[in-house]
matplotlib code that plots the C-alpha trace (Angstrom):
import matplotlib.pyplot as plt

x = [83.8, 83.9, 84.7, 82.5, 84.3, 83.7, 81.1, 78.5, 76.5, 73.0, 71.6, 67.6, 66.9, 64.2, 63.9, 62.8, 58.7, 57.4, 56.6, 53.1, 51.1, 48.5, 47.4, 45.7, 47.7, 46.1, 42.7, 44.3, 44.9, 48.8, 51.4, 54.6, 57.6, 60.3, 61.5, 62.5, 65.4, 64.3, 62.6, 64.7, 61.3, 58.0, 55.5, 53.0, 49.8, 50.4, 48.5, 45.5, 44.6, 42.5, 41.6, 45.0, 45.5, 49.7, 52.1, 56.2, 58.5, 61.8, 62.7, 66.1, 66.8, 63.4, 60.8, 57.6, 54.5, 51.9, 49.3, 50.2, 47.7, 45.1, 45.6, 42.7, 42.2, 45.8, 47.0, 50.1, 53.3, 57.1, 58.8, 62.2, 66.1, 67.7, 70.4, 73.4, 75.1, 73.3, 75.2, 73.1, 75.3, 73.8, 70.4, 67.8, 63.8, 60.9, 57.8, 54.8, 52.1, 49.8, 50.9, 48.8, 45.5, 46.3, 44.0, 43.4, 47.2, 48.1, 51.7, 54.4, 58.1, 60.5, 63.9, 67.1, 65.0, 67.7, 65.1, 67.3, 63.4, 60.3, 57.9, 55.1, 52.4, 53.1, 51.6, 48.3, 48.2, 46.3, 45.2, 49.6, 49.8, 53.5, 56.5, 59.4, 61.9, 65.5, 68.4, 67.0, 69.4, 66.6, 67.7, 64.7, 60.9, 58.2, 55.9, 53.0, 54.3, 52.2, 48.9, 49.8, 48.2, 47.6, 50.7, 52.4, 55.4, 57.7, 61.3, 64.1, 66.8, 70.3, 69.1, 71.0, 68.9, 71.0, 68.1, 64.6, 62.3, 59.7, 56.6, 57.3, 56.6, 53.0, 52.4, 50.2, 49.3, 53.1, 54.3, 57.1, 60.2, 63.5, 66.3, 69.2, 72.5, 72.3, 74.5, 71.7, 73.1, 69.7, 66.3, 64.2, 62.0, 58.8, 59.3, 57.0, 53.8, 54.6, 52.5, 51.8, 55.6, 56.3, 59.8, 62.8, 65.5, 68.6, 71.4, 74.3, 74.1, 76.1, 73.6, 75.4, 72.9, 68.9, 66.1, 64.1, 61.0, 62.2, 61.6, 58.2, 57.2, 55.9, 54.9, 58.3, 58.9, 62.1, 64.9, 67.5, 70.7, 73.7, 76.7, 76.3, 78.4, 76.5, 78.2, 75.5, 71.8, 69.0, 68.0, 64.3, 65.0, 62.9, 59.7, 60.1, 58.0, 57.2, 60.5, 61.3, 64.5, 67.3, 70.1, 72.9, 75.9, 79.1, 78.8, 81.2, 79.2, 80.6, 77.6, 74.3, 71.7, 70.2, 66.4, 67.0, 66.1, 62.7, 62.6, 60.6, 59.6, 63.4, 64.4, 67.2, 70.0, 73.2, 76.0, 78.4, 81.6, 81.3, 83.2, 81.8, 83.1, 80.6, 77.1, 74.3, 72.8, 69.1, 70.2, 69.0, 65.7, 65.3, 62.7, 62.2, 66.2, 67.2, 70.4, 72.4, 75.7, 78.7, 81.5, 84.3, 84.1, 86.4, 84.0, 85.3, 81.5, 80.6, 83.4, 82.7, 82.8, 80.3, 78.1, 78.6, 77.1, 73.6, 71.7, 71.4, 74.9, 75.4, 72.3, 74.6, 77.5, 75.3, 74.2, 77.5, 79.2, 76.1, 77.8, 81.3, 83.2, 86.0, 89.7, 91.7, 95.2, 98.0, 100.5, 101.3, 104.2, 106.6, 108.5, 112.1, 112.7, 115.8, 118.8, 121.9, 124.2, 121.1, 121.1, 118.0, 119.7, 121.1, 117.5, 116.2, 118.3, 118.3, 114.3, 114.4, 117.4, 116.9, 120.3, 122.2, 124.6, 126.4, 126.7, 130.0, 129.8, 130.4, 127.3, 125.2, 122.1, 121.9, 118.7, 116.1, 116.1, 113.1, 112.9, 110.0, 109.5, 108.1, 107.9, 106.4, 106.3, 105.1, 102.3, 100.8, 100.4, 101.4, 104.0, 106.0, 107.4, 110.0, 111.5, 114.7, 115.1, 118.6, 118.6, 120.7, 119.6, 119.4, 117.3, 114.9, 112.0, 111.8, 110.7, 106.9, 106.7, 106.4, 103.8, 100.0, 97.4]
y = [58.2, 55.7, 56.4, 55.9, 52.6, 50.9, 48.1, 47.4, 44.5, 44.8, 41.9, 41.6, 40.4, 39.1, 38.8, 35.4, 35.3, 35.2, 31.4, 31.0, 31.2, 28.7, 26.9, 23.5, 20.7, 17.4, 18.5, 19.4, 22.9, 23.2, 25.4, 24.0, 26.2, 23.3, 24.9, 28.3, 29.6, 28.0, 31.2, 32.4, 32.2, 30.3, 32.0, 33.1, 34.0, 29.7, 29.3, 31.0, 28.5, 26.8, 24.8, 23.5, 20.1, 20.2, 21.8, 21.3, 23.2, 23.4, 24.8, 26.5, 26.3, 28.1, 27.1, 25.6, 27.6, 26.0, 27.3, 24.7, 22.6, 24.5, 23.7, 20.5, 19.5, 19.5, 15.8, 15.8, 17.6, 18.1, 19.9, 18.8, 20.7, 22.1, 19.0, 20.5, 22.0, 20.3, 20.9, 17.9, 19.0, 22.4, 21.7, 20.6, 20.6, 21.4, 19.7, 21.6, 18.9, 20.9, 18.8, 16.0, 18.2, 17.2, 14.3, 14.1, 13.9, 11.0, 12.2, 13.0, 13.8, 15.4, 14.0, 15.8, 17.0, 15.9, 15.1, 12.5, 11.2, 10.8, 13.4, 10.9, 13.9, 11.9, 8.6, 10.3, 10.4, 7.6, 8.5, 8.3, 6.2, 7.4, 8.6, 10.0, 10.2, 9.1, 11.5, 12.1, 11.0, 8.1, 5.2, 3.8, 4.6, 4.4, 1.6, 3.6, 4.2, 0.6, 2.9, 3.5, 1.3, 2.8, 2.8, 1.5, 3.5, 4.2, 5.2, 5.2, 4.8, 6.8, 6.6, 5.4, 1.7, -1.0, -3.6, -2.9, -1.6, -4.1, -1.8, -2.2, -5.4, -4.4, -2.5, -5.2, -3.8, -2.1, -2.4, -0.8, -0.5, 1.3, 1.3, 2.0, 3.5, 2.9, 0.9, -2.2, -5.2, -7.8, -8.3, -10.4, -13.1, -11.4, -9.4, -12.0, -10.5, -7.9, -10.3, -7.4, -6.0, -6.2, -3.9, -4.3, -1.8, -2.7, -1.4, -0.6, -1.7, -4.4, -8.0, -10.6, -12.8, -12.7, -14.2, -17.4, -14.9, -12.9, -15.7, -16.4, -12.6, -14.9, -10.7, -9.7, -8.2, -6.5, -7.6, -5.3, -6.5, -5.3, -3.4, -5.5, -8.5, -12.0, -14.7, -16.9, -17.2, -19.1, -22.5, -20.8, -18.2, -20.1, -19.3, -15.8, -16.9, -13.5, -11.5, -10.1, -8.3, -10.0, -7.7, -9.2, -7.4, -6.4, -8.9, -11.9, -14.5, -17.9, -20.3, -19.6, -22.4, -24.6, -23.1, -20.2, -21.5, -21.5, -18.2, -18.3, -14.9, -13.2, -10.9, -9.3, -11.0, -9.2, -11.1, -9.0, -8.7, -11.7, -14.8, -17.2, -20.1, -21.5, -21.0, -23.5, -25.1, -24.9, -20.6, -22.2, -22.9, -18.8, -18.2, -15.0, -13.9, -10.9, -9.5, -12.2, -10.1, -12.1, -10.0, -9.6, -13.1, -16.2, -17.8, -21.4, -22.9, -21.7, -18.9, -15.4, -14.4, -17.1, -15.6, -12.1, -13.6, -14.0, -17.0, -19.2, -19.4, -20.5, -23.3, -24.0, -24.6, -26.5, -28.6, -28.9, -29.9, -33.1, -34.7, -34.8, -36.8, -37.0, -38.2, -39.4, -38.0, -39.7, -37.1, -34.9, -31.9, -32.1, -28.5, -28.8, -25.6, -24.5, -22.8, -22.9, -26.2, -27.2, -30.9, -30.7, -32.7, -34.9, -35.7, -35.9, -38.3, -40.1, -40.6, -41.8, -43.9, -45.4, -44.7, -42.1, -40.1, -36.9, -34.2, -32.7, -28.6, -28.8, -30.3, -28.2, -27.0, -23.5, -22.6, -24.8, -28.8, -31.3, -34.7, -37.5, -40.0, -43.2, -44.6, -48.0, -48.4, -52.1, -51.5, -48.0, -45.5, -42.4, -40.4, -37.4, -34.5, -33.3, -29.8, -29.2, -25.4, -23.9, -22.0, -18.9, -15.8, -14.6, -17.5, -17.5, -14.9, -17.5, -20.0, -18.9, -19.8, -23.3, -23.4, -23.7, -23.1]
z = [41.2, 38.6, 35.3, 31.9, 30.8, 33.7, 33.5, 35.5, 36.6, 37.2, 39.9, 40.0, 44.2, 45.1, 48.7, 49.6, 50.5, 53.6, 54.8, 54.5, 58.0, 56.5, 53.2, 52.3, 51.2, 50.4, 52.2, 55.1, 56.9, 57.1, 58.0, 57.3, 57.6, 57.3, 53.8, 55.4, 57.4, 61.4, 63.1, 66.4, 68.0, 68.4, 66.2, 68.5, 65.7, 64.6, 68.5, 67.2, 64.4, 65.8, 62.5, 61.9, 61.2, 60.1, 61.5, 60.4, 62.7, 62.8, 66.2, 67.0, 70.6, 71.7, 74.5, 72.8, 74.3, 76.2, 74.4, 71.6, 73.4, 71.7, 68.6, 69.2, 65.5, 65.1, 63.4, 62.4, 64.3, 63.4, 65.9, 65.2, 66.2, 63.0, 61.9, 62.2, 65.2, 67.3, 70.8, 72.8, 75.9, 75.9, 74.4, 77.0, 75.2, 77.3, 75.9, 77.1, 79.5, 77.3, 74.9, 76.2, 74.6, 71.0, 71.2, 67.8, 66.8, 64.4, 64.2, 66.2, 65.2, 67.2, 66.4, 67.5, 70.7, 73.8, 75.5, 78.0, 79.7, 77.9, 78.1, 80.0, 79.2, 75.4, 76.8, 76.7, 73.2, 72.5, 68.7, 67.8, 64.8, 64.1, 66.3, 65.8, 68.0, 67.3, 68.4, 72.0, 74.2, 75.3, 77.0, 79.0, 78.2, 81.1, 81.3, 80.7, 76.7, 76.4, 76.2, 72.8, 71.5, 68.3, 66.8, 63.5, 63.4, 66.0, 65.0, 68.2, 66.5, 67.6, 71.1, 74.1, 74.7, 75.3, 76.0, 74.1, 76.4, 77.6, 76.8, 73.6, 73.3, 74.1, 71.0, 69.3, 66.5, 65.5, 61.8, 61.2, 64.1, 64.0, 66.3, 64.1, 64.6, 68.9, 71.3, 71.5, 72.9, 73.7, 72.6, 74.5, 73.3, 73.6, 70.6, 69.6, 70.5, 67.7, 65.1, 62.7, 62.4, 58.4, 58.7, 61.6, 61.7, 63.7, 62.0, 63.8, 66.8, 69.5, 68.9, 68.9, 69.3, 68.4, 70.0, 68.8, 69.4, 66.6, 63.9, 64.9, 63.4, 60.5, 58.7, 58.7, 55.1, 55.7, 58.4, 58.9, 60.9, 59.0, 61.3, 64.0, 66.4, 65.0, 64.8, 63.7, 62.2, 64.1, 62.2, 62.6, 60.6, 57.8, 59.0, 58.3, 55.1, 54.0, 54.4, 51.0, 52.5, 54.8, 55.3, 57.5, 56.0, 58.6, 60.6, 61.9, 60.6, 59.6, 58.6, 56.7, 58.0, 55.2, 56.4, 54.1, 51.4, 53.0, 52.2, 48.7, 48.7, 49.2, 46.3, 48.7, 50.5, 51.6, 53.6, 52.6, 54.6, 57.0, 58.0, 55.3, 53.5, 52.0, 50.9, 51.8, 48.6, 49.6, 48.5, 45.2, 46.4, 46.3, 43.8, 43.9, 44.6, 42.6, 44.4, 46.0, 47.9, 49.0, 48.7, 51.4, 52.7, 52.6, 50.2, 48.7, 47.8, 45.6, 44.7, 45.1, 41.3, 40.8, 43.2, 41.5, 38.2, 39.7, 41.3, 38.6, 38.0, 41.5, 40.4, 38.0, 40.1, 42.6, 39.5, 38.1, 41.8, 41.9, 38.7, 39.4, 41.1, 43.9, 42.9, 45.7, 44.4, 47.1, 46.7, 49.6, 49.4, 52.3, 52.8, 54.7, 56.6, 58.4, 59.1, 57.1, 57.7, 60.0, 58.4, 56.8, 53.4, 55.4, 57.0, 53.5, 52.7, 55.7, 55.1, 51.4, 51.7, 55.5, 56.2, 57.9, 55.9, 57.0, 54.1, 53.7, 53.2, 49.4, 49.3, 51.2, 49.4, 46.8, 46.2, 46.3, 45.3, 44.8, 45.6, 44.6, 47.1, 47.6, 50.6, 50.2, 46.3, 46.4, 49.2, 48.5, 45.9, 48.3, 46.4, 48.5, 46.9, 49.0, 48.8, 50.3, 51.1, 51.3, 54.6, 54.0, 53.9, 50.7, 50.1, 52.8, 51.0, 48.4, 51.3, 51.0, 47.0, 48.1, 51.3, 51.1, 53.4]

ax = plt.figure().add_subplot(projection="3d")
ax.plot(x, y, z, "-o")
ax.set_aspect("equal")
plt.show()
């Protein structure tokens, strides 16, 4: 029993509420039950609304009942598997044929489904505006997904494609593409036909090459190719005349092509983490350049903290690079390397006096000693510095002190 003193904490719970069955949002009838705990089953009374035009589920491993395909005025469906613990191995989804009723559906998301084969009862959906459907264990779609040709969104990214399927290419009037995060390795050159795509998503994948197809997508807006195996940039890539975004960060590439500055509508460029040296000036020709990353590469031309200051300090590098002038300096280092009583002073000496000597052990080199030669002081300016390096031991860490790349 407790006693008088003791306190007590009073807690006021209120149960959560009961998801709504349906309300209007935006002048449409919706049910969306994405903000509650997944039901364990498919709730059967959401069949009977006949008027619905939204429904958000998220499923939790449960068969999706046929008599979804009632639900004719529906527009807009998310059936997606909760994000985490997803066991693909164990996880198969059924997608009802019935499906293929919604004729009026707009949009279609069912990512995290392991679906493995595209449900072909889909292809009948000719109204599909919008898909989504990364994280389905995907790797091939059938020929007949060119019937939709509707569509301006289609997300496959964390799939299983190693080539892009052909029937894609079809999709004429597509304008925004993702395959992210997948194991893609080619592209073919009809990507092409795809004349109205303004965003490309192919982060993370295996290109290591692109097609010339890809540059003539003269809408392209935003290119993403960062996380992937190129080791080079098309000279074409300058009639991409509209791309505001070019991401091209973790990759191995070694040489930006002087086209890019073609690129007057670029605010974005990220090359972060590749393989270059230098930049190509015509980067100045970048009107509209706001964020300009060059980090994590060997850069020489301009240097990387230049770069970090913003674009018009690498015009002024450019600018400042035109009004200089080269000086021919004939001196050259020459390093003598070698082990102890090797010779190597007697060599010296051999080469600046023309004669052979032999050094006796007393006169062995400690440390480190430097020379200034000339070979041919009457004929030519070219001046040597020589630097005999003692070969013991306890000298040989200091050996580095005096070599450049």
């Amino acid at each position: 029993m407790a006693s008088e003193d003791e306190d007590f904490q009073f807690i006021n719970y209120n149960p959560p509420p009961d998801p709504p069955c349906c309300e209007e949002v935006n002048g449409k009838i919706t049910c969306d039950l994405t903000g509650y705990d997944p039901p364990t089953h498919f709730p059967s009374k959401i069949c009977s609304k006949r008027n619905l035009q939204v429904l958000k589920l998220i499923i939790d491993d449960f068969e999706i009942p046929k008599e979804i395909g009632n639900l004719h005025k529906l527009e807009h469906l998310v059936l997606c598997q909760c994000d985490n613990d997803i066991n693909l191995e164990t996880r198969i989804t059924k997608i009802p044929t019935t499906l293929r009723n919604l004729k009026n559906l707009k949009v279609l998301n069912l990512r995290n489904n392991p679906l493995y084969m595209f449900p072909s009862q889909l292809t009948e959906l000719f109204n599909l505006e919008e898909l989504h459907v990364s994280n389905c264990q995907l790797a091939n779609l059938p020929d007949s997904f060119a019937k939709l040709q509707l569509l301006k969104t289609l997300d496959l990214s964390n799939n299983l494609f190693k080539d892009l399927p052909s029937c894609i290419m079809k999709l004429c009037n597509l304008c925004k593409l993702y395959v992210a995060d997948g194991c893609l390795q080619n592209i073919c050159g009809e990507i092409k036909n795809l004349v109205n795509l303004e965003r490309l998503q192919l982060t993370s994948n295996e290109l290591m090459s692109l097609p010339e197809g890809l540059f003539e997508l003269v809408n392209l807006k935003k290119l993403y190719l960062n996380n992937n195996k190129l080791t080079s940039l098309h000279d074409k890539v300058g009639k991409l005349v509209n791309l505001e975004y070019l991401v091209l960060n973790q990759n191995k590439l070694t040489k930006i092509p002087e086209t890019i500055g073609k690129l007057k509508e670029l605010r974005y460029l990220n090359l972060h983490e590749n393989m270059l040296s230098c930049l190509p000036e015509s980067v100045t020709s970048l009107e509209q350049i706001e964020t300009l990353l060059v980090d994590h590469n060997p850069l020489q031309v301009p240097p990387v903290h230049v770069c970090n200051q913003g674009i018009e300090s690498v015009r002024n590098y450019f600018k400042a690079m035109k009004n200089t002038k080269n000086i021919h300096a004939k001196r050259l280092k020459v390093v003598v390397l070698g082990e102890s009583m090797a010779g190597k002073t007697s060599l010296v000496n051999a080469l600046m006096t023309g004669e052979s000597t032999q050094i006796d052990e007393d006169d062995r080199t400690f440390g480190v000693v430097f020379y200034h030669w000339k070979p041919e002081p009457e004929v030519d300016e070219l001046e040597l510095m020589v630097v005999d390096c003692a070969g013991q031991k306890k000298y040989q860490m200091t050996h580095q002190l005096f070599l450049s790349e």
